[in-house]
N, C-alpha and C positions, 0 to 999 in steps of 0.2 A: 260162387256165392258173392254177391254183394252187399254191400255194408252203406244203410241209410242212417243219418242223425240230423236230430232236429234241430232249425236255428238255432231256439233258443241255444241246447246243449252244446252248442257248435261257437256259440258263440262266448260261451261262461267257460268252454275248455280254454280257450280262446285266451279271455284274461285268465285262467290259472298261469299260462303261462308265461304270460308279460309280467303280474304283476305279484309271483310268484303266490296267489292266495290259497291255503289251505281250506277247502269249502266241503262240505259232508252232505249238501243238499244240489249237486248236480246229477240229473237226472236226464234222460233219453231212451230213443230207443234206433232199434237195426231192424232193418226185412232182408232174410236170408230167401235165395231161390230153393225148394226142394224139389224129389223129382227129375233132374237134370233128362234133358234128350238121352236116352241110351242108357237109361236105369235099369239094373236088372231087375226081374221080379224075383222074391226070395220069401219064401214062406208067407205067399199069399200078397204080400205088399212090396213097398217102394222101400230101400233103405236110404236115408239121407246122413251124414256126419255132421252131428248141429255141436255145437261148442255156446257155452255161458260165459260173456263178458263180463256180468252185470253182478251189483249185491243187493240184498232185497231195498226196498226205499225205506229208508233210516239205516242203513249198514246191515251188513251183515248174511246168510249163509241166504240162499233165495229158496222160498219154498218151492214145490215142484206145481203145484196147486197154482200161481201164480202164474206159470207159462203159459205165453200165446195168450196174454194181457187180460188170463185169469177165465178166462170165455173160448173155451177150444175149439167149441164146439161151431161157434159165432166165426172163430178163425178161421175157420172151411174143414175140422179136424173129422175127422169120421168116430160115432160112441157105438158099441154094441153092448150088450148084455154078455156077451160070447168076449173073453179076452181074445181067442183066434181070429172075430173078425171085425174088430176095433183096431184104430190109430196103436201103437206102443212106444212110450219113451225105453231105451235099455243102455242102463248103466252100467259101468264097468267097474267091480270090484276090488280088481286084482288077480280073482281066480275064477270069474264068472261075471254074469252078469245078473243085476235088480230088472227085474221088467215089472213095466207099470202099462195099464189099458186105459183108454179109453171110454168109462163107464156109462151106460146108458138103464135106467130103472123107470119106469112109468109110475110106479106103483111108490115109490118111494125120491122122492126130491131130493135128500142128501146122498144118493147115490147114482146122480144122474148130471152128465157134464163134469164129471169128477176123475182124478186116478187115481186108483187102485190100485196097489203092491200083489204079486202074483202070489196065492196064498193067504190074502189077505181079502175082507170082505167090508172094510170101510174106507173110507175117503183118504190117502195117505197124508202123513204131517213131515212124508221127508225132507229134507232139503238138499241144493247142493251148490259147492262153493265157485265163487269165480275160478274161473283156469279149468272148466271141468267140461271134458269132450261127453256128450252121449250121441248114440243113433235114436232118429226118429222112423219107424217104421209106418208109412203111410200104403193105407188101403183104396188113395185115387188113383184114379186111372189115366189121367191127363197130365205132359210132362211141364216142368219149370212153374209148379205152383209156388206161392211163397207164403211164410210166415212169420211174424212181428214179435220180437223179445224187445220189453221196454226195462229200465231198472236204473238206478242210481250208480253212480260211475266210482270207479277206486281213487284215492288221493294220493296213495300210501306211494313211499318211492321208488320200492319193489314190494314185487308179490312174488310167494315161494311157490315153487308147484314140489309137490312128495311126488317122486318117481318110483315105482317100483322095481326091484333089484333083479338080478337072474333067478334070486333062490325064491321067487311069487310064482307061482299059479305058472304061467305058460311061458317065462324067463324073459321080464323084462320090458314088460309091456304097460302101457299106461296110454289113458285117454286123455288126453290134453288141449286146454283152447287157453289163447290170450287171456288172463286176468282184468283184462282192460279193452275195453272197446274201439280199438285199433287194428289195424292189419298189421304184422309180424312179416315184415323184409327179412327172408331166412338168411342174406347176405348184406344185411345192411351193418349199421357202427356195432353191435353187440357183437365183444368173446365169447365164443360159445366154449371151447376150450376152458378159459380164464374161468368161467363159473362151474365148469367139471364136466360138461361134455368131453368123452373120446374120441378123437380126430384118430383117423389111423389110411394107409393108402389101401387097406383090404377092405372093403365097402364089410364085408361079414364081418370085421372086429373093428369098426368103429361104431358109435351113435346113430340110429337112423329117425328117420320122421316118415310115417305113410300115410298119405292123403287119398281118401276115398275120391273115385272119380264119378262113381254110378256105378258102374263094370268093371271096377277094378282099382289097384292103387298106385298109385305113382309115388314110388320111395328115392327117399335123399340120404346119402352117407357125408357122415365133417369128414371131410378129406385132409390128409396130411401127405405134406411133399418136401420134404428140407431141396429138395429142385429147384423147385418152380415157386416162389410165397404167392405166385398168385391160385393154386391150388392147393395152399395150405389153410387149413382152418377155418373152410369152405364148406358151403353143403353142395353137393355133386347129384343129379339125377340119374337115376341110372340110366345106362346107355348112353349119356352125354361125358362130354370131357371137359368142361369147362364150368365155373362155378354159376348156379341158377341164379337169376332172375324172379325165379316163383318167391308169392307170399302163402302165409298162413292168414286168410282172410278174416275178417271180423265174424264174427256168425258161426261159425267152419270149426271142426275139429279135428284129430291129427294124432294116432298113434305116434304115442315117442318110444321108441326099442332100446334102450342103453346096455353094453354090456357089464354095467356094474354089476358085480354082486349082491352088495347089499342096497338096503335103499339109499337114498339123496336127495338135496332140496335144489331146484334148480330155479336162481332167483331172476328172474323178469325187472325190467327197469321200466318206469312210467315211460311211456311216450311222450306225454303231452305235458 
């Protein structure tokens, strides 16, 4: 996935950080690729792992109604009347998932180009907050489409993400994207340690991160080595021996696996 922003925004992050200005009106946006070559198909569609940067424009939680710059439909999205054979966003709970369709009504306009909450039969008013991983499951047939999230940027100097503990739903699981419309160096200057990730040299009891590829995921364990420090407090690919390279891309979302018990807030620092 790739991560687009516009001058403008490019260039007001820009002076945030020279001239350290606190501003609540930066706004832009990202085109993420979905689809990727070698997607599998899974109940009908494409799944993609999209992640929210952004907060609605004026601050705050982003509607769902707003996605793909409020016009889904205009985005290339696919609407049916059939939730089965409509686009779906599906959120991660904790212990399931919210799935929202793709709505298409002829007959009635406020229920058409809309999402819809499964079991629900109006236009949803949910929202959801920066840091927040969903799948998008698309019903095109053509690989490396792509799609536009625009939205007003974070100032704040961290943002917390709540993790889910072992004792939620399926032990530990959480959907997670950047707070911030940046890409996420998994080995760059952040303790992962230091703010409560578990480093450990047993890939199954330390902290993990899986990234959907299309067909599959490619998992990172925080490695610990009182050894080697260069393999200490590392993320680790599996099957590799040395610490990754990979980012968590802007766009992009990313099961975090922690073996904490209970929950945790695991605080994100501004990039920019």
């Amino acid at each position: 996935m790739k991560k687009l922003v516009t001058a403008c925004a490019a260039c007001m992050l820009a002076g945030l950080v020279s001239a350290q200005v606190e501003s609540q009106n930066i706004v832009g946006y990202q085109t993420s690729t979905i689809n990727v070559t070698g997607s599998m198909t899974i109940n009908g569609g494409k799944l993609s792992m999209l992640g929210l940067n952004w907060q609605s424009v004026g601050g705050g939680a982003y509607p769902i109604q707003s996605f793909f710059g409020g016009d889904a439909v205009a985005a290339g999205l696919t609407a049916n009347s059939d939730g089965g054979a409509a686009d779906q966003l599906q959120v991660w709970t904790g212990t399931g998932y919210s799935t929202y369709f793709l709505s298409s009504n002829p007959s009635y306009a406020s229920l058409s180009n809309v999402w819809i909450k499964t079991g629900e039969f109006a236009a949803t008013t949910d929202t959801l907050n920066p840091g927040t991983g969903f799948w998008l499951l698309s019903r095109a047939t053509g690989a490396n489409g792509h799609v536009t999230q625009a939205g007003q940027v974070k100032t704040n100097a961290t943002a917390g993400l709540t993790l889910n503990g072992t004792t939620v739903g399926f032990g530990g699981l959480t959907l997670i994207a950047n707070p911030y419309p940046a890409d996420i160096t998994l080995n760059g200057t952040f303790n992962w340690s230091a703010a409560g990730a578990t480093k450990n040299s047993d890939g199954g009891s330390a902290d993990q991160l899986q990234m959907w590829t299309g067909a599959g995921y490619a998992t990172y364990f925080l490695s610990a080595n009182a050894s080697y420090p260069s393999l200490d407090n590392v993320w680790i690919k599996t099957g590799e021996f040395t610490a990754t390279s990979d980012k968590l891309n802007a766009g992009a979302g990313a099961w975090f696996k922690t073996v904490h018990s209970a929950n945790w807030t695991l605080n994100l620092p501004r990039p920019y």
